[in-house]
C-alpha positions in Angstrom: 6.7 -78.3 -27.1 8.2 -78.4 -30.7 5.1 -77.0 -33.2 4.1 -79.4 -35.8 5.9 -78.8 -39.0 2.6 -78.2 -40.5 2.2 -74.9 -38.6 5.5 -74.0 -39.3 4.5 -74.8 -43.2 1.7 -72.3 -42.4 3.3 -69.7 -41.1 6.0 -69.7 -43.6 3.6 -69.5 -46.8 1.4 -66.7 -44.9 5.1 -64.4 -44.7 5.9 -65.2 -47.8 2.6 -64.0 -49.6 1.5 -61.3 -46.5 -2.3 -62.9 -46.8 -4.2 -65.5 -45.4 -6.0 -65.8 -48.8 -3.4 -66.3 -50.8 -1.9 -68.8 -48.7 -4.7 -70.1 -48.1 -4.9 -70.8 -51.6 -1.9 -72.2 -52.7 -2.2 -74.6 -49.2 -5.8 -76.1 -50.5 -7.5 -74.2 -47.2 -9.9 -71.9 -46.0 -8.5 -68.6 -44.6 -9.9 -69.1 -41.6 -8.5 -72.4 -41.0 -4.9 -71.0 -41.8 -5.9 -68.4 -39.5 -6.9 -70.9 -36.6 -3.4 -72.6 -37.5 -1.5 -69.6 -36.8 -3.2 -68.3 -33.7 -2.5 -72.2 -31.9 1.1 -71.5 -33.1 1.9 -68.1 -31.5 -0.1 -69.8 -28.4 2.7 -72.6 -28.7 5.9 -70.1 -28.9 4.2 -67.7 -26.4 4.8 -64.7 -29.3 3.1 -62.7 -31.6 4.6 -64.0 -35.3 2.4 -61.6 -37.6 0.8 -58.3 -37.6 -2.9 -58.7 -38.5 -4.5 -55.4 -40.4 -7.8 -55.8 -42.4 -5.8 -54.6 -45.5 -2.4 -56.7 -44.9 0.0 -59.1 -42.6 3.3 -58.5 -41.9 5.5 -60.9 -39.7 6.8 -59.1 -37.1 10.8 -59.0 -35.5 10.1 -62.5 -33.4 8.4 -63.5 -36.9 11.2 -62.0 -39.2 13.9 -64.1 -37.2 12.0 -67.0 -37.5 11.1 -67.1 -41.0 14.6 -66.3 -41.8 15.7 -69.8 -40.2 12.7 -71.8 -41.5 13.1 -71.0 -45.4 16.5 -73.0 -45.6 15.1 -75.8 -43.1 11.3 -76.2 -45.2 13.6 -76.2 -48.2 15.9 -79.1 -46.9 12.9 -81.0 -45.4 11.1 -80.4 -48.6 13.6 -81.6 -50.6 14.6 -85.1 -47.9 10.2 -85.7 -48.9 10.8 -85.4 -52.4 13.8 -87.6 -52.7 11.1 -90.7 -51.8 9.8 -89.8 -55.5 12.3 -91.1 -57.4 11.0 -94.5 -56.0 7.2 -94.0 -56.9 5.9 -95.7 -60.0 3.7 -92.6 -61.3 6.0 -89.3 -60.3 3.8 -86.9 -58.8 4.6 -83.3 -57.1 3.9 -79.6 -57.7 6.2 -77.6 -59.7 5.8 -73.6 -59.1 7.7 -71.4 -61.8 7.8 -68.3 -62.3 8.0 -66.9 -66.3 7.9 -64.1 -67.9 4.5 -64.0 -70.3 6.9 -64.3 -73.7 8.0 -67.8 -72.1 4.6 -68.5 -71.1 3.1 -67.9 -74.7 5.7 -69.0 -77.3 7.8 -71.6 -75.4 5.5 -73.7 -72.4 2.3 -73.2 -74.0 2.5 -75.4 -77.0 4.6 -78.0 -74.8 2.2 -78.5 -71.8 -0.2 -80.4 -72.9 2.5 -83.6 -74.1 4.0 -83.0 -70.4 0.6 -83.2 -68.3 -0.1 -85.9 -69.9 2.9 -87.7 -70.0 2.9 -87.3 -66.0 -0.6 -87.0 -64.8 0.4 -87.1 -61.0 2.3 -84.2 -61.7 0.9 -80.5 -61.1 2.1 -76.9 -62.8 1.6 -74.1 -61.2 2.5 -70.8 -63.8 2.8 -68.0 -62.7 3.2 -65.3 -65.3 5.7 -62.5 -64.0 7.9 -59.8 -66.4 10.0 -58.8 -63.3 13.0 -60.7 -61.6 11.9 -62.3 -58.4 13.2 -63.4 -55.8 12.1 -66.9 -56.8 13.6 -68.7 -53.0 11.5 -66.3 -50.9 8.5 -66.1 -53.2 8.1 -70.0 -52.9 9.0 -70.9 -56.4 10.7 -74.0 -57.4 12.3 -72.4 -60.5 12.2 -69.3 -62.8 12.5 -68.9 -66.3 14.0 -65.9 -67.9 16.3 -64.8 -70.9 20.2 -65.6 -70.7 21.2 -62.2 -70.3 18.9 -61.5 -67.0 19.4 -64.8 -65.1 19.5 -64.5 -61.2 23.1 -64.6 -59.7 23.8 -67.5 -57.6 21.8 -70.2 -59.4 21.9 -73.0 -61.6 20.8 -72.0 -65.0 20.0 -74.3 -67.9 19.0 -73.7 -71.2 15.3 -74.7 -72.1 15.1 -72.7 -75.2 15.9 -71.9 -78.8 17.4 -67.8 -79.9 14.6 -65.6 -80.1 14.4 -62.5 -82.4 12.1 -59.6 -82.7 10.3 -58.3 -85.3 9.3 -54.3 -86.2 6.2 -54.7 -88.3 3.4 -52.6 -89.7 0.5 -53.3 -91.8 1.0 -52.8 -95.6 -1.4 -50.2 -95.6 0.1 -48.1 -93.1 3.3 -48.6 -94.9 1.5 -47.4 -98.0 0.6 -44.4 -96.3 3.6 -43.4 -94.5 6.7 -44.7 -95.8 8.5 -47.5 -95.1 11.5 -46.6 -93.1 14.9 -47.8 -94.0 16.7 -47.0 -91.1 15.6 -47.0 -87.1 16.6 -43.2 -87.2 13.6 -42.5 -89.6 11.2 -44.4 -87.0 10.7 -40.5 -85.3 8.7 -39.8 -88.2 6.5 -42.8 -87.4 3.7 -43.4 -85.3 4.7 -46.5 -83.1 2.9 -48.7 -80.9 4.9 -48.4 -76.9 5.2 -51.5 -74.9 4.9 -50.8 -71.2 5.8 -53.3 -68.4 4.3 -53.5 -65.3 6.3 -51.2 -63.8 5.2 -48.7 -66.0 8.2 -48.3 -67.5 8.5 -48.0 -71.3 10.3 -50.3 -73.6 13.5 -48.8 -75.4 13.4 -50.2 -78.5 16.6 -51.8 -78.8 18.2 -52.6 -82.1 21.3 -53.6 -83.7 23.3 -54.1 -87.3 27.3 -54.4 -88.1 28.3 -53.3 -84.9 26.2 -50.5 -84.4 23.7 -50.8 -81.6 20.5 -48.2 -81.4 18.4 -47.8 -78.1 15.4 -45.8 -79.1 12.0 -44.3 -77.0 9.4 -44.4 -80.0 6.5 -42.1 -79.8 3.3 -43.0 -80.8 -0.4 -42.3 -80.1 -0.8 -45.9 -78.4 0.8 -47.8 -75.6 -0.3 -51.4 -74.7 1.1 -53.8 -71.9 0.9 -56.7 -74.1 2.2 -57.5 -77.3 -0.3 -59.9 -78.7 -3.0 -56.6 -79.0 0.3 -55.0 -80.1 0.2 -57.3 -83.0 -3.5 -56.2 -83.5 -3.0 -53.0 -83.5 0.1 -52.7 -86.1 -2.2 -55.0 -88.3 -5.2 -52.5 -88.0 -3.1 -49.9 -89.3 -2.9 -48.2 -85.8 1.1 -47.7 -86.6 5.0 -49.5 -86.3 5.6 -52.1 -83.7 8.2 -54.4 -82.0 7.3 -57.6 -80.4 9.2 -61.0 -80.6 8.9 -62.5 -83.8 6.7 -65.7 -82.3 3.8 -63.1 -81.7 3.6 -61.8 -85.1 4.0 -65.3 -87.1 0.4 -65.5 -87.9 -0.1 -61.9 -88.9 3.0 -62.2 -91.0 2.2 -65.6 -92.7 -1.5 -63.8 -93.6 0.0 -61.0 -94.7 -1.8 -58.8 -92.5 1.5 -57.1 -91.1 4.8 -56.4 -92.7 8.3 -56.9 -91.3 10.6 -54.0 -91.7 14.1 -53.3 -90.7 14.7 -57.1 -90.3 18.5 -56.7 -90.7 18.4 -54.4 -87.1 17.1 -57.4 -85.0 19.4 -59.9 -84.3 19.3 -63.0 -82.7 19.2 -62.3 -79.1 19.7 -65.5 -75.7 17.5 -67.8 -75.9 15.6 -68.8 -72.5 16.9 -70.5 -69.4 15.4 -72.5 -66.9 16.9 -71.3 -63.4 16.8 -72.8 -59.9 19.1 -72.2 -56.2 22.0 -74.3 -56.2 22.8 -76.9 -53.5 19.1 -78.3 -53.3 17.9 -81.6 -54.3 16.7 -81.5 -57.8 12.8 -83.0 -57.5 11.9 -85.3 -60.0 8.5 -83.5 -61.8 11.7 -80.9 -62.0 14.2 -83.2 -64.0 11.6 -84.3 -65.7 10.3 -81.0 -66.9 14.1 -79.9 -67.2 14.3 -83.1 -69.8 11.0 -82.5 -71.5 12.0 -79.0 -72.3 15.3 -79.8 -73.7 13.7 -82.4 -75.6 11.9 -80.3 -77.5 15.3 -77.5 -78.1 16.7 -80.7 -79.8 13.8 -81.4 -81.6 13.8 -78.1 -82.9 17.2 -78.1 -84.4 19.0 -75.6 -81.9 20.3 -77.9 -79.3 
């Protein structure tokens, strides 16, 4: 007996997150019900799918094999459903995109709230993420991530304007220590370190006539985000570089200082990014349109 697709659903979203309660979550069930769901499907196919621990789930080989054949054919059924939305009067639909927290902040943010309401029907699922993902086997409809990191193999379109950074400092720190007039002179400094989530530390990258500077500032502080970087720089805590967006209120109050502007140029703006060959959804073209909408509005289209 074939399994009802909804099992098959199931069992796909479990792999994909290795948890019940995540899955369980994005599916609008209890765990225990997904868990149910699952058991009556291995009793269907007469094999164990998944490895159950108390600390994680694995799919096993039978389950590896299978998932690997059901992620095209969920994708190509998903996309047959979603093709009967282009003839609903009120689009409706789940978008899941993964973007990296700068997108998040400076580009979607200020742009969601015309776009929710514009399509109430609609849902956006965000999910804030600094690495590249696989975006296909992490169940996202799209990603979103500067032009000169987009995923190979994919459709990429470009939802946003060129960004900058900005080194700042507060003018009293300045006042104490100098304002440098060259990146070489920012050893002297005390600067604020930008880890990821990785752990790894952000080279500062710079650039000016040609000549392009990586450089691994020292400093007494390192933060993972550069909104409490901003903070910091404008409590006199030392130097820091963060996309210009961040530190546009602190700048306009004059409660940080921009140095070294002529070292940060203009760098690829953002693109939206999806696998090619699927059917487009709608809430997607219509999210594609709403954020190109606004590039043209803002004079960089």
């Amino acid at each position: 007996m074939t399994p009802p697709l909804a099992e098959l659903f199931a069992f796909a979203c479990v792999a994909r997150h290795r948890s019940f309660r995540a899955a369980a979550l994005e599916l609008g069930v209890t765990p225990s019900a997904l868990s149910h769901s699952l058991r009556q499907l291995e009793t269907r196919l007469q094999v164990r799918l998944l490895h159950r621990t108390t600390r994680s789930v694995t799919a096993t080989e039978a389950g590896e094999a299978l998932l690997a054949q059901l992620i095209p054919a969920l994708a190509q059924i998903g996309g047959a459903l979603e093709s009967v939305n282009d003839y609903r009067a009120q689009p409706q639909g789940q978008l899941r995109l993964n973007v990296p927290r700068t997108a998040a902040y400076l580009l979607l943010m200020p742009l969601l709230p015309a776009f929710l309401q514009r399509y109430p029907h609609i849902r956006l699922d965000l999910v804030c993420d600094d690495k590249l993902v696989d975006i296909v086997s992490s169940g996202f409809d799209a990603g979103m991530r500067f032009g000169e990191t987009l995923a190979a193999d994919m459709v990429a379109v470009r939802v946003g304007p060129p960004m900058r950074f900005a080194v700042i400092a507060s003018p009293g720190y300045l006042a104490r220590h100098g304002t440098p007039q060259h990146p070489a002179e920012l050893a002297q400094h005390n600067c604020i370190r930008h880890r990821f989530d990785d752990g790894a530390l952000y080279a500062w990258e710079l650039a000016k006539d040609g000549e392009a500077l990586q450089i691994q500032p020292d400093g007494q502080l390192t933060l993972g985000e550069q909104p409490l970087m901003v903070e910091a720089a404008a409590a006199g805590l030392g130097i820091a570089l963060v996309f210009e967006g961040y530190a546009a209120t602190a700048l306009a109050d004059g409660r940080v200082t921009r140095i070294l502007a002529d070292w940060c140029p203009a760098m690829p703006g953002l693109h939206l990014y999806y696998p090619s060959g699927r059917h487009l959804p709608l809430a997607m073209r219509l999210w594609i349109d709403h954020l190109r909408a606004a590039l043209e509005t803002c004079g960089d289209g």
